[in-house]
Every structure is written in structure tokens, then in C-alpha cells.
C-alpha positions in Angstrom: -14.9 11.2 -18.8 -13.0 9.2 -21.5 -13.4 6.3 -19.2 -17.0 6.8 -18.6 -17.5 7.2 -22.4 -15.6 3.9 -23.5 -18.0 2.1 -22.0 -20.1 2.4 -24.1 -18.2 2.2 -27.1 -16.2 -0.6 -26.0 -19.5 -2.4 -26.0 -20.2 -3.8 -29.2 -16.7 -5.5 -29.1 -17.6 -7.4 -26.0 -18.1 -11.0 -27.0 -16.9 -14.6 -25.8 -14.0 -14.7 -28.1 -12.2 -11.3 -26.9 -8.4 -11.6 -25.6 -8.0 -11.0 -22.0 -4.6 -9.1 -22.1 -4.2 -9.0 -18.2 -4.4 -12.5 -17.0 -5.2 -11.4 -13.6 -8.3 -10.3 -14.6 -8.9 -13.5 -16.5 -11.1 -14.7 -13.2 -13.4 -11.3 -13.4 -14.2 -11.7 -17.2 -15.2 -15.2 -16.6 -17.5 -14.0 -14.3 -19.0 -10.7 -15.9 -19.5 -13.2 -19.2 -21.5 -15.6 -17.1 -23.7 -12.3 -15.7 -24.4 -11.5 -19.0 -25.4 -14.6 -20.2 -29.2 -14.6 -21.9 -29.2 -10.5 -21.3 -30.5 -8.7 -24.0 -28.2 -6.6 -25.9 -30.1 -4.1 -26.3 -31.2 -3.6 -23.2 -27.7 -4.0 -21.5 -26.2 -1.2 -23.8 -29.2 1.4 -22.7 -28.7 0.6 -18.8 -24.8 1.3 -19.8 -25.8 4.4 -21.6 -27.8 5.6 -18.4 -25.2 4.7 -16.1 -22.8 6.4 -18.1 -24.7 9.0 -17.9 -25.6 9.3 -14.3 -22.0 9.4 -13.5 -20.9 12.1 -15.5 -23.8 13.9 -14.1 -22.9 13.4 -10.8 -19.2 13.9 -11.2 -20.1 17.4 -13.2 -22.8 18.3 -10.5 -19.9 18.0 -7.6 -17.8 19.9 -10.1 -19.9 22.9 -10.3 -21.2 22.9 -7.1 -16.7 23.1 -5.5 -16.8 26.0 -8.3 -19.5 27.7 -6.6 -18.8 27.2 -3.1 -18.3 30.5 -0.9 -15.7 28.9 1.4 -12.7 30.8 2.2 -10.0 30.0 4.4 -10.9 30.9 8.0 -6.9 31.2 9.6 -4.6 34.1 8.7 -1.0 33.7 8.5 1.0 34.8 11.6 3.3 37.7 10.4 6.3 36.6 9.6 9.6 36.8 11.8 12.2 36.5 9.0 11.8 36.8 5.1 14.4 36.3 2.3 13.4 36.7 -0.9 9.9 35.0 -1.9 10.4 32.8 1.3 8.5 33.8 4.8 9.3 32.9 8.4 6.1 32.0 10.4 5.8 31.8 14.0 3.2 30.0 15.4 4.0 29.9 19.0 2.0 30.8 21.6 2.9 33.8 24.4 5.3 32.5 27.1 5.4 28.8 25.7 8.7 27.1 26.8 8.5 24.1 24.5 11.0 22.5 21.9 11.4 24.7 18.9 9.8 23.0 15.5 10.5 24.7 12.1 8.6 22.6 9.7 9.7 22.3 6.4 7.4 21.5 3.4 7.9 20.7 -0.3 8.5 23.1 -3.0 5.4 22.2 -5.1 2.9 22.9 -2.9 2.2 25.8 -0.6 3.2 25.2 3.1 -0.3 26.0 4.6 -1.8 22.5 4.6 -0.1 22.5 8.0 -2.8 25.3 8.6 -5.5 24.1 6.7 -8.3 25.2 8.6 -8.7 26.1 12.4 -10.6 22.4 12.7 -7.4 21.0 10.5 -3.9 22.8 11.8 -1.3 20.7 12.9 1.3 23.6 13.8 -1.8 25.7 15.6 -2.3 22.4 17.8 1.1 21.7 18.5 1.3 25.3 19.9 -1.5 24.5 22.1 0.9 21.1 22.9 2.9 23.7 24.3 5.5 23.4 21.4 6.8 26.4 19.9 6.3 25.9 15.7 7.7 27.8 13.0 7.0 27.1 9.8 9.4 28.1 6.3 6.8 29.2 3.7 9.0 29.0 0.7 6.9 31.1 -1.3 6.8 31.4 -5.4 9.8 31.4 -7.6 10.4 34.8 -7.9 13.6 36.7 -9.8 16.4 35.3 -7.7 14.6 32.0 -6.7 14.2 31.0 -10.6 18.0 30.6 -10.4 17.9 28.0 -7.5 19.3 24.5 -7.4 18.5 22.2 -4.5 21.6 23.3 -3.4 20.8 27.1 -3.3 17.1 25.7 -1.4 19.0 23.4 1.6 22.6 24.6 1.8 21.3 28.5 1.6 17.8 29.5 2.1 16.7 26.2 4.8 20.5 26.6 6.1 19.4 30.9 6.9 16.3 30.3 7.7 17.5 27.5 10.8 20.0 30.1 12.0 17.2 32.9 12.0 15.0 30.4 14.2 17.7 29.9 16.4 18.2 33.5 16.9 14.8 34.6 17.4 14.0 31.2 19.8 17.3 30.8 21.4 17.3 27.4 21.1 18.3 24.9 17.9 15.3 23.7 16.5 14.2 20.2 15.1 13.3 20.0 11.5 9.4 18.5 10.7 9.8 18.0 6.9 6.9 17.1 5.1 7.2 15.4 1.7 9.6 17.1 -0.3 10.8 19.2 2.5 11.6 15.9 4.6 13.7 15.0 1.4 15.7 18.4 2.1 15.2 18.3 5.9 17.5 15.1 5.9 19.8 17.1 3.7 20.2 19.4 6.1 20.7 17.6 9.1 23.7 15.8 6.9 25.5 19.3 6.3 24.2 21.2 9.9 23.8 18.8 12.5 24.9 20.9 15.1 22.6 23.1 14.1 19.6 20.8 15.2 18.0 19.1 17.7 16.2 16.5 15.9 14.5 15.9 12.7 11.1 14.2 11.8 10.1 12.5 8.5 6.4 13.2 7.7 6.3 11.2 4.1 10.1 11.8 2.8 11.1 10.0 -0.2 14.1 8.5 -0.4 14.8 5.6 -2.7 11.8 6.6 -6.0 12.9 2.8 -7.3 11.8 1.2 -4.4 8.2 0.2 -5.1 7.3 0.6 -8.6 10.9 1.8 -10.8 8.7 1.7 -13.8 6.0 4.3 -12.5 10.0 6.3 -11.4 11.1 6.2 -14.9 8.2 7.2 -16.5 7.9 10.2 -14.6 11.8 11.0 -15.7 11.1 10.3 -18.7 9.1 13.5 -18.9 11.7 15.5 -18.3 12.7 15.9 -22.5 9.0 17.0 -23.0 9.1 19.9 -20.5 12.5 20.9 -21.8 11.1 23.7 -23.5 9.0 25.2 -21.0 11.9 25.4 -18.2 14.3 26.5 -20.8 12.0 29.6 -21.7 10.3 30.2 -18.5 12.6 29.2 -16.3 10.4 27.0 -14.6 8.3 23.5 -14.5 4.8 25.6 -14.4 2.1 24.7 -12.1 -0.2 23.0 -14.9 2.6 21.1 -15.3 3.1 19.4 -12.1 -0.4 19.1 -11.8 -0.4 16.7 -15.1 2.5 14.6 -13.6 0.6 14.3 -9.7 -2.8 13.3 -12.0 -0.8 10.7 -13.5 -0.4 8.8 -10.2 -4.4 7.8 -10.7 -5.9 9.6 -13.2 -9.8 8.2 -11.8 -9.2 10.8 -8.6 -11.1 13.3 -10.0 -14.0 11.3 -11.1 -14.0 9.7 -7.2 -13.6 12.7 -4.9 -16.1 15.1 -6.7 -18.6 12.5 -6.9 -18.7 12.1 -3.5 -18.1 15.5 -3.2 -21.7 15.8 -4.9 -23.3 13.6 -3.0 -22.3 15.4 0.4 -24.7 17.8 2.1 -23.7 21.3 1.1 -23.5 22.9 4.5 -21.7 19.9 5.8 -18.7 20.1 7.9 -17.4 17.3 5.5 -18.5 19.7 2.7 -16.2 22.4 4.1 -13.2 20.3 4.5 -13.5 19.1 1.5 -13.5 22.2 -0.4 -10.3 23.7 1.9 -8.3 20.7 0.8 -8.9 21.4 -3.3 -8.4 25.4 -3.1 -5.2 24.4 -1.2 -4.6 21.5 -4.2 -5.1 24.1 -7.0 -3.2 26.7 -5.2 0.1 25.0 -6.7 3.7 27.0 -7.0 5.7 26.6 -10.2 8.9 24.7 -9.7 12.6 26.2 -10.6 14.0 25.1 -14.0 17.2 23.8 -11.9 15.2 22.0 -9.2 12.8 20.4 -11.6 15.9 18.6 -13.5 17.4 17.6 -10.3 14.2 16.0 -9.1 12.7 14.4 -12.6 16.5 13.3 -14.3 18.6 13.2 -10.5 15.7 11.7 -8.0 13.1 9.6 -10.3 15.7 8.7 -12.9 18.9 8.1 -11.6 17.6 7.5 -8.0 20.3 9.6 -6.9 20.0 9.6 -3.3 19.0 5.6 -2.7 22.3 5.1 -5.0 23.8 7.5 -2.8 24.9 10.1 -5.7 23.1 13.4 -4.5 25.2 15.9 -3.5 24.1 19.2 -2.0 27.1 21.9 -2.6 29.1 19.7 -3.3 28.9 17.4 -0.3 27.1 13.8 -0.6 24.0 13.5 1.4 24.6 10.3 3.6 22.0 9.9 5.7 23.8 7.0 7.9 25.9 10.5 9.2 22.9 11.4 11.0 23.0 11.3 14.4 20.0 13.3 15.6 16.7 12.1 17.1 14.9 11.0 14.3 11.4 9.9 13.9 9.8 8.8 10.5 6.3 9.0 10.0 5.4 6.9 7.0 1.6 6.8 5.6 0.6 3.1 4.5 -1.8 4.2 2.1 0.6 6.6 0.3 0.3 6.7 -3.3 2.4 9.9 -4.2 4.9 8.8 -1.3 4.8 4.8 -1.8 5.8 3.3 1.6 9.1 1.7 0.6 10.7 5.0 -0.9 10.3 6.5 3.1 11.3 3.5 4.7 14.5 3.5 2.9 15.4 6.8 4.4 14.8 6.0 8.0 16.5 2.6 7.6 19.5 4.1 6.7 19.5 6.6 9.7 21.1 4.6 12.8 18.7 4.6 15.7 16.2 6.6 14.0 12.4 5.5 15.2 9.3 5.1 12.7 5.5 5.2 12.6 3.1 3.8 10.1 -0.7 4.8 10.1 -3.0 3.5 8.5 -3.8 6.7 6.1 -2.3 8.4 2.7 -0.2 11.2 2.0 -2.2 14.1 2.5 -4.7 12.4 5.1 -1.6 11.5 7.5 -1.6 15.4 8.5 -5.6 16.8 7.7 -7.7 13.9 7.8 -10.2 12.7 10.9 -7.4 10.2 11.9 -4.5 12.8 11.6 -4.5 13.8 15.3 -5.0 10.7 17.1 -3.1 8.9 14.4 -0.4 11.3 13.9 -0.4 14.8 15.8 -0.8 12.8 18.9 1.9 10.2 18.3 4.6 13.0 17.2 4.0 15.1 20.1 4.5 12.5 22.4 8.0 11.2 20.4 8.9 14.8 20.5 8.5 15.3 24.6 10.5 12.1 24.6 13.2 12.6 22.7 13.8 16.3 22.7 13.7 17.4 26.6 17.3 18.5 27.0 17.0 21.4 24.2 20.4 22.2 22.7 21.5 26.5 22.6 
């Protein structure tokens, strides 16, 4: 809305003689100056005003119309198999399936069930009908004990209890699907346990946060002072929190998706999907006050792992020690996940294979080109490469 609103009272200052402060733009101005040459003044800064006021209307109608939306999730959660603390064990698999064992493994910041979205929009529900048997480690909220986690408590403890718990109930090792964040710790893992694995896949892991824009990194670390207080008192980075640092990646989002959101028919199946993607968006989890550290001062400031300094109870996480079938599955339009902080993961990993659609970060596993662009190609890498199941 501040945008919107500048518009119009960055008008009077528009004249021939302004600076242009971004040289790349110099090409643009030259051309808006020569649109508005012999235009009224006047008249340009009402058709401003009315703009500016069409799109707030529309962005604020798209608003209030998500706000008032009946949807509700239409899957339940499976019951869970194993629990620890605030964490859950979910089985997926269907009766008498054979397949490959998958425990997928998603960040800590946001709740697990985007990989069971919807029943249109459930990659774990249609790898199970792949004939795959998926389990997926809901990690829950940070609770009493988990307010006390590292990363090391997280990989070396609850990931490393909840792989032996899958092997138990499945009888067979499984292969880690990490998404995000949990691809980040799912390579951790496979560092410390390999033997307890069969494989491990990538779906958007950063590695190296320098890679693509170490400005954009250190800004983000450079947070870290200002929420001081708040994990020092609470314990924990708090949801509103992390949802001010994932608007700072492009803080026009908002204005974008619920104008178009406005503009869909409300009964719409794009309606629908678009409504289960922003109750699963809003339905954040606070971070621990440990973990939060590690990640803004460890990951985005020091680059810890690309530099190969992060260590996870007490050993260094290597990722040329992995010898696993590994597949990396890097998004080209990532913006939370730029694609060079995921290639530099799989690059290090010797042997390890990579595919890179066309779509961003959340789109690579719920959008329209997930399952032919995504589900389809990992189900096929995973028949390949994990036939000979290891007990």
C-alpha cells in the first residue's frame, strides 16, 4: 500500500531534471519522459489517483474475500506411528505396498503438510499410489523440551530416532526426501548415519546462502541483534517474526497474489488452491531460540556450511562423505531457495544426480507442473536407484 500511495506523492517531483539513481533504469525514464511529453498535469495525476485507487481496491477486495472463504482442508492426517515430544510419525503407505521406504523431512518453520496440501495437491498421498511407502516427520511446535533444541538436538537426536523408528516399523532403511530446511538437515544426517539410509533427495536444500546474492545473506543475519530480545525472553524466533524476514524476500507478493486472487472466480478450482496454499502460509511454527542463532549468525552470516564450519554434535558436516544415491531437485525460479545455494550442495556430493524445473520454491511440489515436473521425475529416479533396498 505504501507503494501504491507514493505514486501519487512522488508525482509532483517528477520533472526532466530528476537524478536517476539506478543507471539501469536510465533507458525506462527516458522513455516514460517522452510518454509524458504534452500530457496535462493535471490530468495525469487524477488517472494516477484512480489507478492508485483501483488497485488497492482490488488488492483489499482479494483480501477480504481469502478472509471470508469457507475452505477447509479436505485430507486428515494419518495417525501417527511414532511420536517424541511435539514431533509426529506419519505413515502414508498404502496396505500391502512393497515399495522403497520414504521419510520425508521438511523445514522447521513451516508445518510439514504442504506435502498433503489438498487431496488434488499431495505428493506423499501420490507416491503411495506410486506404490512407494512414505512417511513423513511432522516436527510439530516448540514445545517445553523442544524450546531447548539446537540443530544438533533436531538432526543428531530427534531426525536420528525418528529414522531408526521407520526402520523398525518398515523393516527396511529408508531414503530421506528433505524439503527446504529439512534437505539442509537431511544431508546432515546422511553425514553422521549413512548406514542408516538408503538414499537421500534434495527438494530445494540450501547450502552455500553466499552464493547468489551475499548481500541479501547478510542482511538477513544482520537481524539477528534485533530479535535478540524476543528469543532471549520467549525462547523462541516467533512466528510474526519469520514471517517479516520471508516478506522481505519481495515485499510486492502480497499486493500480486491477492489481486489475482480477486480477480479469480470464487468457486473456482484455482480459487480453492489458492486459499489452501495461504492457510498453510499463515499456519507458521515459531522457531527455537538456539536454532534461530545457528541459522541467522551460523548459515546466512558466516555461511557456515559452504565454508565448511557447521558441525552437528560436534562432528563437521561434509557433504563430499556422502555416498548414498542422491538426487537434487533444484527449482529455477526459487526466490527463498536461490538456485546456486542448492547447487552447491549437490556439487559437493560425488555422483549425486540433479534436476531443475522450470518452477519456484513452493510451486516445485503443489503447483500444476509439480507432478509432471517433479513427482513424476523423482519417482522414476527413485525406482532407479533404490531397487536393492538395504535391512
Amino acid at each position: 500500500m505504501t507503494v501504491l500511495l507514493n505514486s501519487q506523492a512522488g508525482l509532483p517531483l517528477l520533472n526532466g531534471s530528476s537524478p536517476i539513481w539506478r543507471k539501469e533504469l536510465e533507458p525506462r525514464c527516458r522513455q516514460l519522459r517522452a510518454d509524458l511529453a504534452g500530457v496535462d498535469p493535471e490530468a495525469l495525476s487524477a488517472a494516477v489517483e484512480r489507478e492508485t485507487r483501483r488497485r488497492l481496491d482490488t488488492f483489499l477486495s482479494g483480501l477480504e474475500r481469502y478472509r471470508r472463504n469457507p475452505y477447509q482442508r479436505d485430507v486428515t492426517d494419518p495417525p501417527p506411528v511414532w511420536t517424541e515430544g511435539n514431533s509426529r510419525l506419519l505413515d502414508y503407505s498404502l496396505p500391502g505396498a512393497k515399495g522403497p521406504v520414504l521419510l520425508f523431512v521438511p523445514s522447521l518453520v513451516n508445518r510439514g503438510y504442504v506435502l498433503d496440501l489438498s487431496a488434488r495437491k499431495s505428493l506423499v498421498r501420490w507416491l503411495a499410489q506410486q506404490g512407494f511407502r512414505p512417511l513423513l516427520l511432522d516436527w510439530g511446535t516448540v514445545g517445553v523440551t523442544e524450546r531447548g533444541f539446537g540443530l544438533s538436538d533436531y538432526v543428531a537426536g530427534r531426525l536420528a530416532r525418528a529414522v531408526d523408528a521407520t526402520r523398525d516399523l518398515m523393516g527396511q532403511a529408508p531414503a530421506l526426501v528433505g524439503y527446504c530446511m529439512g534437505g539442509t538437515l537431511a544431508a546432515a544426517a546422511a553425514v553422521l548415519r549413512p548406514e542408516a539410509l538408503s538414499g537421500l533427495v534434495l527438494l530445494a536444500a540450501p547450502w552455500d546462502f553466499h552464493a547468489d546474492d551475499r548481500a541479501a545473506a547478510l542482511r538477513t543475519a544482520a537481524v539477528l541483534p534485533l530479535v535478540e530480545p524476543a528469543l532471549t525472553w520467549l525462547g523462541e524466533l516467533p512466528v510474526d517474526m519469520i514471517q517479516f524476514l520471508f516478506v522481505g524476500l519481495d515485499p510486492l507478493l502480497a499486493l500480486r497474489k491477492f489481486s489475482r486472487y480477486a480477480r479469480l472466480a470464487p468457486d473456482s478450482q484455482d480459487a480453492q488452491d489458492f486459499v489452501a496454499l495461504e492457510d498453510w502460509l499463515n499456519d507458521g511454527v515459531p522457531l527455537a531460540a538456539t536454532v534461530a542463532r545457528e541459522c541467522l549468525g551460523g548459515w546466512y552470516g558466516r555461511n557456515d556450511p559452504a565454508e565448511g564450519n557447521w558441525r552437528v554434535a560436534g562432528r563437521a558436516i561434509t557433504p563430499g562423505a556422502i555416498r548414498l544415491p542422491t538426487l537434487a531437485i533444484i527449482p529455477a525460479r526459487d526466490r527463498i531457495v536461490p538456485p546456486g545455494a542448492a547447487r552447491a550442495l549437490i556439487d559437493a556430493i560425488p555422483g549425486g544426480d540433479r534436476l531443475e524445473p522450470p518452477l519456484g520454491h513452493i510451486g516445485m511440489v503443489v503447483s500444476a507442473g509439480a507432478p509432471g515436473q517433479v513427482w513424476a521425475p523423482l519417482a522414476d529416479w527413485l525406482r532407479a536407484r533404490l531397487q536393492a533396498p538395504r535391512s
